[in-house]
C-alpha positions in Angstrom: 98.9 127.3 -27.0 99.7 130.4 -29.4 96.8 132.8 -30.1 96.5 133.6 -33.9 95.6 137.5 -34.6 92.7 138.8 -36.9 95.5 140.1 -39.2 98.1 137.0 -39.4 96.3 135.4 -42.0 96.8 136.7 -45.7 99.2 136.9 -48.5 102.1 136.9 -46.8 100.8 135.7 -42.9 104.0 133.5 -42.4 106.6 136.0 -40.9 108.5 133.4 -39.1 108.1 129.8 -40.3 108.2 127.1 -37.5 111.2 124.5 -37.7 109.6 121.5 -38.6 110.4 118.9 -35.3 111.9 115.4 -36.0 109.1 113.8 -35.5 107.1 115.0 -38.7 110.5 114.5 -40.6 109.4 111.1 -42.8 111.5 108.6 -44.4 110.9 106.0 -46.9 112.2 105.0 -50.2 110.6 104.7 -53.5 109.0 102.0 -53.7 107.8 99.6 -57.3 104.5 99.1 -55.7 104.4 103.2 -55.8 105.0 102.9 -59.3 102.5 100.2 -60.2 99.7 102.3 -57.9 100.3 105.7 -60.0 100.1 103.4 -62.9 97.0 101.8 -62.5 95.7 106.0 -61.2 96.7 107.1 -64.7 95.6 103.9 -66.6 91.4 104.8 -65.2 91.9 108.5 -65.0 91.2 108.7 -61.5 91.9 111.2 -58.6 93.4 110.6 -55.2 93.2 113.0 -52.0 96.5 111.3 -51.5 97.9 113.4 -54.4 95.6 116.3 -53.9 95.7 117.3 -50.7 99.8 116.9 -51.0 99.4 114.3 -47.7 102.5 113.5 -46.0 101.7 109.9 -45.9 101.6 109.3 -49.9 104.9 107.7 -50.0 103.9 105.1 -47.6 100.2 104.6 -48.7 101.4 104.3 -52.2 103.9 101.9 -51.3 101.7 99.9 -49.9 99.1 99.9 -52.7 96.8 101.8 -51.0 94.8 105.0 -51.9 92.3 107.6 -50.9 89.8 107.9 -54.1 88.7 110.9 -54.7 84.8 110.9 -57.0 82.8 114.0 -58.7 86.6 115.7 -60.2 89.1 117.6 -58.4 88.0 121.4 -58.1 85.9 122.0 -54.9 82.7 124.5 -54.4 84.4 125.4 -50.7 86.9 127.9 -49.7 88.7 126.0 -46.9 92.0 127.6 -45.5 93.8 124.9 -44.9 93.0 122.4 -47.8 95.3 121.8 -51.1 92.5 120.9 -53.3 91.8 123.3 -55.9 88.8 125.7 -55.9 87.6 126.4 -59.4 84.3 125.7 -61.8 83.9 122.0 -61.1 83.6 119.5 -64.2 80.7 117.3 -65.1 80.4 113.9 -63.2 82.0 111.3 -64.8 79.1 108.4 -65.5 81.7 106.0 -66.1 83.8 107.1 -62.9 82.5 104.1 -60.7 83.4 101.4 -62.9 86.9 102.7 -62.8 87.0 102.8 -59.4 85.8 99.1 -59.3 88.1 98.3 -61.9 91.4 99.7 -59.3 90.2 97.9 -56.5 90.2 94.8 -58.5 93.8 95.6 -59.9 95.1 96.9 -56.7 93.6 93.8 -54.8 92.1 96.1 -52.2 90.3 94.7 -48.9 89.3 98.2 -47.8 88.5 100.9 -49.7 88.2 104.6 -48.4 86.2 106.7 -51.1 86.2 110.8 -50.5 85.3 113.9 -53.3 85.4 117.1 -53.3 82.4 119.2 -52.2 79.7 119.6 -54.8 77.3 122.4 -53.5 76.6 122.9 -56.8 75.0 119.9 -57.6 71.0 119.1 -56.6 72.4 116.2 -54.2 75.7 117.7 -53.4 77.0 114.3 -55.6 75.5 111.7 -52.7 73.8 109.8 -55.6 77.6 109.7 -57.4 79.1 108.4 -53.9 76.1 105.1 -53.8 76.8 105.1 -57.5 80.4 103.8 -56.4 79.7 101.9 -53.6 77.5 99.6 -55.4 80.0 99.5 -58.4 82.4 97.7 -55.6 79.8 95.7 -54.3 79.2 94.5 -57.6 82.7 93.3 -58.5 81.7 90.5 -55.7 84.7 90.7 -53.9 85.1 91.5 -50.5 85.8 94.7 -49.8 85.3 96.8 -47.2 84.1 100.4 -47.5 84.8 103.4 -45.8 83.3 106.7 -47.2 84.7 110.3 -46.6 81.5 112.7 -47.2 80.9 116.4 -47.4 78.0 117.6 -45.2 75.7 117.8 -48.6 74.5 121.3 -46.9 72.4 119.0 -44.3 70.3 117.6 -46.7 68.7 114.1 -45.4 67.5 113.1 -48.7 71.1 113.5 -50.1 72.5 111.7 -47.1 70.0 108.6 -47.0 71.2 108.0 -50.5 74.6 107.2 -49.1 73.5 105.2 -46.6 71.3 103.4 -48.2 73.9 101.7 -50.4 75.4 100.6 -47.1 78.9 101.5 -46.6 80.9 99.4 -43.6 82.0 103.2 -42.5 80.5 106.8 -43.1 83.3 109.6 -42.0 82.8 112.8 -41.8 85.3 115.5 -40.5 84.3 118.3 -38.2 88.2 119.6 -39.1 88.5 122.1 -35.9 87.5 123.5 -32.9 84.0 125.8 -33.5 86.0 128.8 -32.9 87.9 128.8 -35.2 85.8 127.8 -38.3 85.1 130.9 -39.6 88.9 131.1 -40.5 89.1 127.7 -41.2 85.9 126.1 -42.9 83.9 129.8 -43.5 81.3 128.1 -45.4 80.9 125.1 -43.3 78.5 124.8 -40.3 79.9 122.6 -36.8 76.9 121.5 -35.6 75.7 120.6 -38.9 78.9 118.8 -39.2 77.4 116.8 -36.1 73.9 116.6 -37.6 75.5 114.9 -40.7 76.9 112.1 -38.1 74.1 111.5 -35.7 71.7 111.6 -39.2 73.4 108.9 -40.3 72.9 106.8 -36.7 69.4 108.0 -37.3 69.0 106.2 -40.6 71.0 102.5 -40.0 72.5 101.6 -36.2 74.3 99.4 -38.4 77.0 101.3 -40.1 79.8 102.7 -38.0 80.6 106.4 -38.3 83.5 108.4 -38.0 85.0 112.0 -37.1 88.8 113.8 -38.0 90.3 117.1 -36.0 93.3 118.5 -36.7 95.8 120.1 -34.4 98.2 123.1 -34.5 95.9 125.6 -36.1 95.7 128.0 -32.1 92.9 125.6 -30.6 92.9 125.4 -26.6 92.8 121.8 -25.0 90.1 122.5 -23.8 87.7 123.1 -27.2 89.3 119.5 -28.5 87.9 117.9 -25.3 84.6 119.7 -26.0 84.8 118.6 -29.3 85.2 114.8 -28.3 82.2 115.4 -26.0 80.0 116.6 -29.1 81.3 114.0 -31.1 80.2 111.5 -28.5 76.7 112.8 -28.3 76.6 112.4 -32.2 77.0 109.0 -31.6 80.2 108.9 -33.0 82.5 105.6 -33.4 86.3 106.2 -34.5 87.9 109.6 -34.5 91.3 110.4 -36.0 93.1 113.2 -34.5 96.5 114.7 -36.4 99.1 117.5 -37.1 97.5 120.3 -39.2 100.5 121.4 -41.8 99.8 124.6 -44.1 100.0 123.3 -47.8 101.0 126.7 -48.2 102.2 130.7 -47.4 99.0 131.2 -48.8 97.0 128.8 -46.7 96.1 128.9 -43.1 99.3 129.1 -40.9 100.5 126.1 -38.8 100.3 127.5 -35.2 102.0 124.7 -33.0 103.6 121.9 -34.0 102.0 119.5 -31.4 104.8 117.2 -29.3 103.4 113.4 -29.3 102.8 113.1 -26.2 100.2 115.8 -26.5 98.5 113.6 -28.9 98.4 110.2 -26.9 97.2 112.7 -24.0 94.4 113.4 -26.5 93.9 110.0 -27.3 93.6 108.6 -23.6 90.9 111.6 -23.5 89.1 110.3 -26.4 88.7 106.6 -25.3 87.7 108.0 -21.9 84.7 110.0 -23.7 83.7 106.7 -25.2 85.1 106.3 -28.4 85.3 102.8 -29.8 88.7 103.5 -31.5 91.3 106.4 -32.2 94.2 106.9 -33.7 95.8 110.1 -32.5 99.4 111.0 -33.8 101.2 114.1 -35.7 101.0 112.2 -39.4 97.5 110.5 -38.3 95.1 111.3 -41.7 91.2 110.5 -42.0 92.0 107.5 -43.9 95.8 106.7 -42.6 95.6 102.8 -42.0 91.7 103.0 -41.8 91.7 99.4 -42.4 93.5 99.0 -39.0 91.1 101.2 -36.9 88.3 99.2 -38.6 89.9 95.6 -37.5 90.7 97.1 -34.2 87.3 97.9 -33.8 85.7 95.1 -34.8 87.9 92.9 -32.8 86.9 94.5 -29.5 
């Protein structure tokens, strides 16, 4: 794979852009059910990663009346190259924020819920209180819903973490994002293996609740650090893993490297049921929470 130099990355980092390939050119049309999801957004005042992070798969999610929340506002305390969401002071949580995200998954009719935020550093808890806050909101509407959780590493904290999974999500996910190399270009105010201690914590505290890991590819990683990667994620006691194409929001982002073929990435998915992961779903437009539903059924039907 391409090596990425200490000086490609700044203002103007892109020299030559990469073609984008044919199979990461998507097609749908516009849906009403996109129209009636952005709606019912607007109607609560509530955030999506979908529309935040400017994910490829918004189109189809939408269509489909599906959505990635995203809790505690939309600026973020981190400085992450490759993420869309905004950096900036971040607001006061909204108290009444997880009785609007009830209130959408009773309109949208949701049977599975992913909830994610944006990282709080600066709150006491890193906002784990907010995320049980909206887990128990769900719970509360009766229905049956499965939930599936998208967490920032809440700087290692246990106590922070505990309160998370004491209000017993069906799934706790937590990205590692990269290869360890390359974090300090990539995540320079995350930690990799606290990134692991955040998923094996979470086996510590229930054996019940399944836990989850995301990589992205294309950012000048070595086949070799993914498969090291898998190993560590494996000796977290890690479940699922998602594994897709990293694409620069941006010029002003971290550059896309390699646009990876897909055949590399069912190569990397054979790899990752072979190191003993209960499910993955491996493929260029694969997100955290693209069909998590699916993985989940898959997984629970094995």
């Amino acid at each position: 794979m391409n090596k990425i130099n200490d000086n490609y990355f700044g203002e103007n980092m892109i020299t030559g852009q990469l073609k984008k390939p044919d199979w990461l050119k998507i097609k749908y049309k516009r849906e009403k059910s996109r129209d009636i999801t952005e709606e019912i957004l607007k109607e609560l005042s509530l955030h999506t990663v979908c529309e935040e992070a400017n994910c490829p798969n918004i189109g189809e999610c939408f269509g489909r009346k599906t959505a990635t929340f995203m809790i505690s506002g939309k600026y973020c305390t981190r400085n992450c190259t490759f993420c869309n969401v905004q950096k900036n002071t971040p607001e006061p949580l909204d108290p009444d924020e997880p009785l609007h995200i009830a209130g959408a998954v009773k309109k949208m009719q949701l049977k599975y819920v992913v909830i994610t935020s944006v990282t709080r550093d600066d709150l006491a808890d890193g906002g784990a209180q907010h995320f049980a806050n909206v887990i128990r909101a769900i719970k509360d509407t009766g229905l049956k819903v499965l939930i599936e959780v998208l967490i920032p590493d809440f700087k290692g904290d246990l106590d922070a973490l505990s309160k998370v999974v004491n209000a017993v999500p069906d799934v706790i996910n937590h990205n590692v994002e990269t290869v360890p190399r390359l974090y300090l270009k990539v995540r320079p105010m995350a930690v990799y293996n606290r990134s692991l201690e955040v998923l094996s914590n979470v086996k510590l505290l229930s054996k019940k609740i399944l836990t989850k890991s995301g990589i992205m590819v294309g950012l000048g990683e070595e086949e070799q650090e993914i498969l090291e990667v898998f190993n560590d994620l494996r000796k977290a006691d890690c479940d699922l893993l998602t594994i897709g194409q990293y694409l620069a929001p941006s010029r002003k982002h971290y550059p896309t490297i390699e646009y990876v073929h897909p055949d590399i990435f069912e190569r990397y998915k054979k790899f990752a049921f072979e190191a003993g992961f209960k499910n993955v779903a491996s493929a260029p437009l694969v997100r955290s929470s693209y069909l998590a539903e699916k993985m989940f059924e898959a997984e629970k039907s094995i």
